[in-house]
N, C-alpha and C positions, 0 to 999 in steps of 0.2 A: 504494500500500500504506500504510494507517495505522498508528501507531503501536504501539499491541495488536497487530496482525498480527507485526511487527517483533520487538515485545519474544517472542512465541509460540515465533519461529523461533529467537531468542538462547537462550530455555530449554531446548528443545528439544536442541540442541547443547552443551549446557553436560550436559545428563542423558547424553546420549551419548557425551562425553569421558568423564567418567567410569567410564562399562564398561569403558575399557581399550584399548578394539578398539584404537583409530589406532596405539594402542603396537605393535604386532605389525608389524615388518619384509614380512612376504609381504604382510597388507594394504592396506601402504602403496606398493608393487609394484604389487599390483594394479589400485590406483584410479589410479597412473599410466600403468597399461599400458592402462587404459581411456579414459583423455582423451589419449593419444597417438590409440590408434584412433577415438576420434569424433575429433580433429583432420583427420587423415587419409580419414576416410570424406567429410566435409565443408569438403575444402580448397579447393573451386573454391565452395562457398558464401561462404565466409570472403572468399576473394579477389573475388569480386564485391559482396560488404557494404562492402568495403575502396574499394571503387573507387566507390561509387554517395556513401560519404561523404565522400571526399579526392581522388578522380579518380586513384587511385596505379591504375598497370596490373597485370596478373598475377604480374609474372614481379619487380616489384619487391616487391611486396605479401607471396609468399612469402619473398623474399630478406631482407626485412627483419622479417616478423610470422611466417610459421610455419614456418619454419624455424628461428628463433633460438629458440621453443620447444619443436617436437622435439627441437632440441639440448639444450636443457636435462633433458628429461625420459630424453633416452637417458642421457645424462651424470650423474643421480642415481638411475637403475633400477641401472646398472652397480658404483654405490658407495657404495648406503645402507645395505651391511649393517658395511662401514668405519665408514663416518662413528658412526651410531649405537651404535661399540663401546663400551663402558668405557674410560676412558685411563691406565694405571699413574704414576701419581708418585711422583718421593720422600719416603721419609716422615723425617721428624728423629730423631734417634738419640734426644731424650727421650720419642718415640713408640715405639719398637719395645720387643718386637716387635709389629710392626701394618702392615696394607697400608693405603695412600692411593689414594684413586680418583676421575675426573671423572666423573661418570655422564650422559650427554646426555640429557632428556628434554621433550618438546613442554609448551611453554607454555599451549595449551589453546585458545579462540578467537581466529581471526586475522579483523581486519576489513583489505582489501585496495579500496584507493581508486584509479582507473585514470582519463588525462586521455582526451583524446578523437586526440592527435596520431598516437598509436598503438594507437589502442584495441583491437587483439588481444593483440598481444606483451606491452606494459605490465599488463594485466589477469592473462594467464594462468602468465607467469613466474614471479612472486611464489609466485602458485597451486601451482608446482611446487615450490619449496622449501617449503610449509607443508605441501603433503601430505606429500612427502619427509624433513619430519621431525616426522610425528606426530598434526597438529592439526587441527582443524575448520577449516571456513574462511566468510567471508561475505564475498560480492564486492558493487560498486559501480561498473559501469560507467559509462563517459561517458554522457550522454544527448544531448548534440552530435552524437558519431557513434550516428546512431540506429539506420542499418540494421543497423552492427557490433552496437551493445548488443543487440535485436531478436535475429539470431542467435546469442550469445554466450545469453543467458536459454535457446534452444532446447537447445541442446548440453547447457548443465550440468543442465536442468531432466528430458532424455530420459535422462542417464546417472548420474547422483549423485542422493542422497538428500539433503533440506533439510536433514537433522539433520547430513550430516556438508559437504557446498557447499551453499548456500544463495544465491542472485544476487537483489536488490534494485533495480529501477529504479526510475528517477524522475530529479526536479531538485534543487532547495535543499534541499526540506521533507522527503525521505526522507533527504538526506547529515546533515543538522542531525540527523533521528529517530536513524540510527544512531550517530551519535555521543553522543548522551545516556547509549547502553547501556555496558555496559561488558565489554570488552575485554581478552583477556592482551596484546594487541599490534596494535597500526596501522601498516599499511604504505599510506603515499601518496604520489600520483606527480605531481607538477602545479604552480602559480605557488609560488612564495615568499609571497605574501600569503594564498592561501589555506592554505597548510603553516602557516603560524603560525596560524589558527584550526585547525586542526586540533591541533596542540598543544597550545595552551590549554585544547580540550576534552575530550583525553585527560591532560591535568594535572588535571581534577577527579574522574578515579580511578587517578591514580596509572599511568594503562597509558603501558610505552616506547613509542616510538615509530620507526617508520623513513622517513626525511622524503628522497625524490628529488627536488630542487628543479631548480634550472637557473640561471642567470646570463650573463653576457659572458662567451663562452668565445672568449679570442684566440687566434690565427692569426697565426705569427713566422716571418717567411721572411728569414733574412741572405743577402749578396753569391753565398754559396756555393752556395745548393740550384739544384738541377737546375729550373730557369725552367719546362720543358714535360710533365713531371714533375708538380713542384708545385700546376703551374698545372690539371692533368686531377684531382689527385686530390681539390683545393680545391673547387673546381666543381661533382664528383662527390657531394660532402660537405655542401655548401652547398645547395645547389639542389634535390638528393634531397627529396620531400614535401614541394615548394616551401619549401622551408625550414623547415619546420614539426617541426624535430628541434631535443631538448632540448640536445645533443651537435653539434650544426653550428657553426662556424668563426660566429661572431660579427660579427668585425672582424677587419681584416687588418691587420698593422705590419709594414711592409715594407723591408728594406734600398734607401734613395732612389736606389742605382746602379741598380738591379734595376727598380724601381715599374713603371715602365711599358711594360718589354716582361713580365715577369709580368701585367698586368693585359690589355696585349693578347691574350697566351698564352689568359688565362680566359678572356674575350670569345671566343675562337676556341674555345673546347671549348662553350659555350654554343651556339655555332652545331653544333658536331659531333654534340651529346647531345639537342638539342630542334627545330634544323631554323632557317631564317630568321624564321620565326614560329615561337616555342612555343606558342603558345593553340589550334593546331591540330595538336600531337605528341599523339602516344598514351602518352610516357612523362615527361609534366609532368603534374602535381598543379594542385589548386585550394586554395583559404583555405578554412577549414571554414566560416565562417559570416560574414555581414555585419559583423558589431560587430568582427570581427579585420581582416576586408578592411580596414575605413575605417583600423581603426589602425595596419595595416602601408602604408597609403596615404600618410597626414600622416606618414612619418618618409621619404619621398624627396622632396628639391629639388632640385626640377628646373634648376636653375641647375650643379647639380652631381652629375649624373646623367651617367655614363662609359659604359656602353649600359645597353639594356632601360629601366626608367621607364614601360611601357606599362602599362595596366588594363582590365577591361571589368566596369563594375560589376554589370552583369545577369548576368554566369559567375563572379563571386568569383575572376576572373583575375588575377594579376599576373606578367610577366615578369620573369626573372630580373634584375635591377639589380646595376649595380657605382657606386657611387658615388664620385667623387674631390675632394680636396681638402679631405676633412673636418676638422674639430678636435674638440674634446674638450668642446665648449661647444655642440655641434651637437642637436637632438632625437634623430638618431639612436646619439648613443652615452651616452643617459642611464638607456636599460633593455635588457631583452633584447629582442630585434628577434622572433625567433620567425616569422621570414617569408623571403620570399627578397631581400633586401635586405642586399648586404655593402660596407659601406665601409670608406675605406685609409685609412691615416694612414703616412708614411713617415715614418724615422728613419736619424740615420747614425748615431751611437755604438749598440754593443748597452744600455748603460746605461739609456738614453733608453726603449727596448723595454720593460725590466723595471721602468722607473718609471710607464712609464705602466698594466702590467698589475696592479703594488701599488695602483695609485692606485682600481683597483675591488677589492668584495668580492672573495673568492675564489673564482674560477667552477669550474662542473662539469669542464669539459675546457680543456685548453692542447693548443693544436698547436705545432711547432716544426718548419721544413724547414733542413737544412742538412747540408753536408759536414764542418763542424768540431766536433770530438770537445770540445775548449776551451768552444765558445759553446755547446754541448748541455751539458758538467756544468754551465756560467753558469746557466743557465737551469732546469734539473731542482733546482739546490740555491737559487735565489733568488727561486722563485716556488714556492706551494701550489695544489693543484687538485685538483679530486674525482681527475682520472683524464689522465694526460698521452698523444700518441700524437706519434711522431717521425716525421716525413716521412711522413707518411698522416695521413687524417681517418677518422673515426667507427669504424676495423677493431678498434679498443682495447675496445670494450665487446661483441664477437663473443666472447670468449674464456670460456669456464666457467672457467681456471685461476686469472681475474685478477676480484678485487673491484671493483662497480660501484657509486659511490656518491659524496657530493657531500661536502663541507667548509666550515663556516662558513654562509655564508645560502645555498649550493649543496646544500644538506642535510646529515644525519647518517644513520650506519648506510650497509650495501652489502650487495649480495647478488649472486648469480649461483654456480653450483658450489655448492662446498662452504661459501662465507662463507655463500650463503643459506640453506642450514642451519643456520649458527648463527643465523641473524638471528632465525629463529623456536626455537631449541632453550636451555632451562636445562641448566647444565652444574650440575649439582648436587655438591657434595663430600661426599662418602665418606672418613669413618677408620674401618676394622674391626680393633680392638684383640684382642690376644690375652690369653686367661684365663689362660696358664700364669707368667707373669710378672706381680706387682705390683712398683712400687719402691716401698717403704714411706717416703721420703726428704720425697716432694710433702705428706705427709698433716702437719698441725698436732699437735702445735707441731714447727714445722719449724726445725732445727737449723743451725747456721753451716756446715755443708760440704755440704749445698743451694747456699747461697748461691754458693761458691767453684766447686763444678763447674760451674756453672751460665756463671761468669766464663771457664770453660773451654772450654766450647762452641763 
């Protein structure tokens, strides 16, 4: 699609905000009860798009992509006519008589930028709170996941109209087009390097931004957590989409009494979840593309390889790796791993744990396993992170009730529920002053007992 195409479909939607329509609560109802049902009518499509670009199986494919967006759309059909009410404030006694009011209303066009790790759920979530409160929308799926984007353009393109969803594929030269345009708001989902070009180019018209990044998200297990436990839901967490989750356990710091029946523990769920060989389970994943295989390849040494270490460069395989012995000086703990590749780093003081987790940016997610209520407030009050989950991995960003979203180079902005409705809604301020009272005190030339009541206040 060329850029005149592009710029066509921005006016388009820009004339159609305008009429009003999105403003109307049942419409916005509507258009979700409609991409709930093409969801639904096209769920074993979805999940075979899902599977032909990631190797994710069925059953995880809905657990993770369409189901976390039914959720979402049931979860804002049931309480957009809340969300969207006016909100009473107080007004200041030199206002009255007079009501104060927030007024929620959509910011207008939403462009929505989706990586390729998740390319259902990351695309259509966002989707849900721009409809849900108001707005047009323009999507930008991965083109990595091609089959997902391929069907993802069928859906929006048989059920919505361009003027109010509008889907864009392509590579560089369409993400670059759309961003030239401008925008009431950018939601993207993907590297940290690229989220900063993305800012910058929605800094040359002023449009916010909502930046879901990613980082070193560590994984804290002291003396006290439950070993076997720990060890299934780390694993679970980890290894899910071969790793390929923005939210997976990074690296592990491990209490050093613990280290190595915890890491046998995961070695044994590894066998339990993918079989002797996982290159031949049905519910292991593949690397999305070449250029990620090689680089999640160069961060395992094999000198320090705890199990898995296997690959097969002609399937973009990699087994699951636990790596031991690492330091903080290693390739692998200089970026985000983004693969299925976790290595340990053991510690005895808790100290030691939270200096080494300052000592990176602030990542997306923190884990923490443990039976002590002491080393969990240590830990909640001495480290920052988009999104913490205690004795469990990735179940924290399942919740419509709880904002999802990053801090620092992990991004800015959350959404999910009801936050993702503000994410795309102005709360606009409202004072509606009453005629029947003037105080004639405010008006010039204003008099010394202004001044004094004023000190009285």
């Amino acid at each position: 699609m060329n850029i005149f195409e592009i710029t066509k479909i921005i006016e388009k939607q820009d004339t159609f905000f305008k009429t009003g329509e999105t403003r109307d609560i049942e419409f916005r109802k509507k258009q979700l009860t409609i991409l709930k049902n093409a969801i639904i009518s096209n769920e074993k499509k979805i999940s075979e798009a899902i599977h032909l670009d990631l190797r994710r199986n069925d059953t995880e494919a809905y657990m993770t992509e369409i189901h976390e967006v039914l959720r979402e759309i049931k979860f804002a059909i049931k309480n957009i006519e809340k969300w969207a009410k006016p909100i009473s404030v107080s007004t200041p006694i030199t206002c009255m008589p007079g009501r104060s009011i927030r007024m929620p209303e959509p910011l207008g066009k939403i462009l929505i930028i989706a990586p390729w790790n998740y390319p259902f759920m990351l695309l259509m979530a966002p989707l849900v709170s721009s409809i849900s409160s108001g707005n047009c929308s323009v999507l930008k799926p991965s083109e990595f996941a091609e089959n997902t984007e391929k069907l993802i353009k069928e859906i929006i393109t048989e059920n919505f109209d361009p003027e109010f969803i509008a889907i864009i594929c392509g590579g560089i030269e369409e993400t670059k087009a759309l961003l030239e345009e401008k925008f009431d708001h950018i939601f993207f989902t993907g590297s940290t390097q690229t989220g900063k070009a993305v800012m910058a180019a929605a800094a040359r018209h002023l449009t916010p931004v909502t930046l879901e990044l990613g980082g070193k998200s560590p994984c804290i297990i002291d003396e006290t957590a439950d070993i076997q436990l720990s060890a299934r839901r780390i694993a679970w967490g980890k290894f899910m989409n071969a790793g390929q989750t923005c939210v997976a356990p990074d690296y592990l710091l491990v209490n050093e009494n613990i280290k190595k029946p915890l890491m046998n523990e995961i070695s044994k769920n590894i066998k339990k979840f993918y079989g002797d060989d996982p290159s031949k389970s049905d519910f292991y994943g593949r690397i999305i593309n070449k250029r990620h295989f090689e680089r999640v390849k160069s961060l395992i040494m094999p000198d320090k390889v705890f199990c898995g270490g296997d690959h097969d460069d002609k399937n973009l395989y990699i087994s699951p790796t636990l790596l031991d012995k690492i330091s903080l000086d290693d390739p692998v703990m200089k970026d985000e791993i983004f693969g299925p590749v976790l290595p340990v780093i053991s510690w005895d003081k808790i100290d030691e744990a939270v200096d080494t987790v300052l000592g990176f940016p602030k990542p997306l997610a923190l884990y923490f396993f443990s039976k002590d209520k002491n080393n969990v407030d240590r830990i909640l009050k001495s480290t920052s992170s988009g999104n913490v989950c205690i004795n469990d991995t990735i179940m924290q960003i399942t919740s419509s009730h709880l904002p999802f979203g990053g801090v620092g180079e992990s991004g800015m902005g959350s959404y999910h529920g009801k936050i993702g409705f503000d994410a795309f809604t102005h709360y606009k301020s409202v004072m509606k002053r009453s005629l029947a009272v003037d105080n004639p005190l405010r008006y010039p030339p204003q008099k010394q007992i202004l001044k004094r009541v004023l000190k009285l206040l």
